[in-house]
Every structure is written in C-alpha cells, then in structure tokens.
C-alpha positions in Angstrom: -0.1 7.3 39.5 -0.9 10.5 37.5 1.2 12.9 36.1 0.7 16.5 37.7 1.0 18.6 34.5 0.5 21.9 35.8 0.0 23.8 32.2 -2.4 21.6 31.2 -5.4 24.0 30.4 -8.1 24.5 27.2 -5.1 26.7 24.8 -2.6 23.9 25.7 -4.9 21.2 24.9 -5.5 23.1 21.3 -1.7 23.4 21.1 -1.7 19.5 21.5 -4.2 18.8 19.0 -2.4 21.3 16.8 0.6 19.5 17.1 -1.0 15.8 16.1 -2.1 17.2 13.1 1.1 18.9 12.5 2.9 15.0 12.6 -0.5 14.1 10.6 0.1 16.3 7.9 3.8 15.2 7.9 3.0 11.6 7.4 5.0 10.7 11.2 2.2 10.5 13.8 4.5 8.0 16.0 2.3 4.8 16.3 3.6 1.9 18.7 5.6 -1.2 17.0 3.3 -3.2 19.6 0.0 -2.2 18.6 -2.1 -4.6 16.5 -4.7 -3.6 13.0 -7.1 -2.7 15.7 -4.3 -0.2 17.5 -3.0 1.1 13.9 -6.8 1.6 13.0 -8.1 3.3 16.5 -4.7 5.3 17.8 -5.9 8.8 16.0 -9.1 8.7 17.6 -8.2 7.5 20.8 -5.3 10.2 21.0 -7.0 13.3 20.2 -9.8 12.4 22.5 -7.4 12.3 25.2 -6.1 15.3 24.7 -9.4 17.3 24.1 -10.6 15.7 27.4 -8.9 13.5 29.4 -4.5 12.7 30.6 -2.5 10.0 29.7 -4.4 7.7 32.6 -7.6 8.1 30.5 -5.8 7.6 27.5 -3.7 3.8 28.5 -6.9 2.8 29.7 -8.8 3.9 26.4 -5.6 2.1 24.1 -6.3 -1.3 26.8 -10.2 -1.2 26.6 -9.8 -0.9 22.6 -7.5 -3.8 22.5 -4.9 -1.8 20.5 -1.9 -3.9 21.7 -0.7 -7.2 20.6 -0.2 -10.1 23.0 3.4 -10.6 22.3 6.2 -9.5 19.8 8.9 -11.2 18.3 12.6 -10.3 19.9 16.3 -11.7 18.7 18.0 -13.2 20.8 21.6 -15.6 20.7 19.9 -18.1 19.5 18.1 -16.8 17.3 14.0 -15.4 17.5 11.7 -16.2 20.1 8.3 -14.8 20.7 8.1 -12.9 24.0 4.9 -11.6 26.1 4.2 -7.9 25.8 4.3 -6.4 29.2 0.9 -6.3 30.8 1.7 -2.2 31.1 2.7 -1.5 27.6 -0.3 0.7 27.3 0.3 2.9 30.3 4.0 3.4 29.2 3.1 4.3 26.0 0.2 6.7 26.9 2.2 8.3 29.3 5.3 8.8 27.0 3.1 10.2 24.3 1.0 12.5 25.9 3.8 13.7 27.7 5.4 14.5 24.5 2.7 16.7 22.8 2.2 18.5 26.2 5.9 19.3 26.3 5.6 20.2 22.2 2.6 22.6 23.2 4.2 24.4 26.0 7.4 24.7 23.8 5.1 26.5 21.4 3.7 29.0 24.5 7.1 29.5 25.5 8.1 30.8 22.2 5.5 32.9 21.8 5.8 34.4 25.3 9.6 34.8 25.0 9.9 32.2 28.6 11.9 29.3 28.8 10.7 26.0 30.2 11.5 24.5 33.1 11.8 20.4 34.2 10.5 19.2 36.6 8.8 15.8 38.5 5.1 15.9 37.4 4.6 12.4 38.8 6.4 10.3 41.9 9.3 7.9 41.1 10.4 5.7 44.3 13.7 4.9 42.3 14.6 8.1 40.2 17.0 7.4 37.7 20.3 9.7 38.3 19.9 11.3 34.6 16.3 12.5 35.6 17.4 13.6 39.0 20.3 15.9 37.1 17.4 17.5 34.7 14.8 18.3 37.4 14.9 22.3 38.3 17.1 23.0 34.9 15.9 25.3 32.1 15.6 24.3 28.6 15.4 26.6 25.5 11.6 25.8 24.0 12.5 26.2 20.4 15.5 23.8 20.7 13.4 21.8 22.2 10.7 21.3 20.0 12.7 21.1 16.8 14.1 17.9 18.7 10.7 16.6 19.7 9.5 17.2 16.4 12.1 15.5 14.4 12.9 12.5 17.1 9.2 11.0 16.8 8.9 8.1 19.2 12.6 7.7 20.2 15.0 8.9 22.3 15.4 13.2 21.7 18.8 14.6 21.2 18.1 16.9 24.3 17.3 13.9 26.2 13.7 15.5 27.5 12.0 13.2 27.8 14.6 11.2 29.3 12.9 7.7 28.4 10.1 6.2 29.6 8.7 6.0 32.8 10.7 8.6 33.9 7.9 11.0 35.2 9.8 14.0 34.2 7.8 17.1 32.2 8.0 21.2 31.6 5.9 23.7 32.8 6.4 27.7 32.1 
C-alpha cells in the first residue's frame, strides 16, 4: 500500500535530490547491509530516479527488478552463526524507510525556510499501529532539530524517533 505524502511536488523532489548529494558529498549515502555488488553498484541510480520520478513503490520494485538484495545474511545466534533467508520484502521496507527519510529531510529544509513547523502524521494505513506511532501522529516537530538528527543518524534509529522504525507508515507534511 502507498504512502500518501501530501508535499511531494517538483521543489520537494529537488530538495530530495539535494539532500542525496549532500550524504554523497559527505561520504554516508546509507546503503543496505543486505544489498549484494549489484545493490552497492546500482543503489545511486536507482534512488535518485525515484525521487526525480516515481515513490518508494516504484523504487522497492526498481531495487527487486535490479536484483540489489542478497538471498540471505548471516545472523548470531546461541549457538553460534547460521545463515538465515532475507525476507522476501526487504526491498519494499527499505525503499519505503529511505524515501521516506529524504522526503522528511526536504520538507525539514521548506520548513526552515518558511519559518513552519512540521507536522506527523499517517501517510499510509497500518491495521496494527504500533502505540509509539499512534502517540507521534497530529504532534509538531521543530524542522531544524529534526534534520540535524536525520542527517547525522543515517540508516538507523533518529534521536527524535521520526521515523519511528520501519514500517511504521508515519511521515511530515507542512
């Protein structure tokens, strides 16, 4: 099911791409621990073509049809390492989470400029919301704060907690 990002327009998009080059320049464009030479050597492209024209659906299916994700990954466990499957939805998680996170990044930077805050909200159905997301929906957030965090937390949990893992569904709009 798609994410209803309702700020996604051409001078967001730009602020996306801005923002990819900004972690390119910096050496920590987040690419997934699951993704294969093919994944490591294709992710750039594939990225900023989803955000110049398509959404994170367009995007996990771009990453799938490339092949950028291993077939499984090794994982500790008591007993010492095993080799476990890679979910068949790996893809979609990690589109979503991604492009989320540059669209969040990009409205941060509109919000500044504007002088607005940003608000949370549900930009895509959950039949089992997690109580943590639930408690964010409808509350502001300051966008500066809010970037810095994004921008230093690449691929991992934000000290804000926005966005609050993946699959959650939860986004900003102005």
């Amino acid at each position: 099911m798609n994410f209803n990002f309702q700020n996604l327009d051409r001078s967001t998009r730009q602020l996306m791409s801005d923002e990819i080059k900004y972690d390119i320049d910096r050496e920590q464009l987040y690419f997934s621990r699951r993704f294969n030479e093919t994944g490591y050597s294709c992710y750039i492209d594939i990225l900023q073509n989803a955000v110049a024209n398509g959404d994170e659906e367009t995007f996990g299916i771009s990453l799938k049809e490339r092949g950028c994700f291993k077939t499984h990954e090794e994982r500790k466990t008591k007993s010492g390492i095993t080799l476990v499957k890679i979910p068949e939805t790996a893809n979609i998680t990690f589109a979503e989470s991604e492009f989320n996170r540059f669209y969040i990044r990009a409205l941060c930077l509109k919000a500044i400029e504007t002088g607005q805050q940003l608000l949370i909200y549900r930009a895509r159905y959950s039949e089992n919301p997690r109580v943590e997301s639930e408690m964010l929906v409808n509350q502001t957030i300051n966008p500066q704060k809010l970037l810095t965090d994004l921008r230093n937390n690449i691929g991992i949990d934000t000290a804000l907690g926005l966005p609050p893992g993946p699959n959650s569904g939860l986004t900003v709009k102005l």
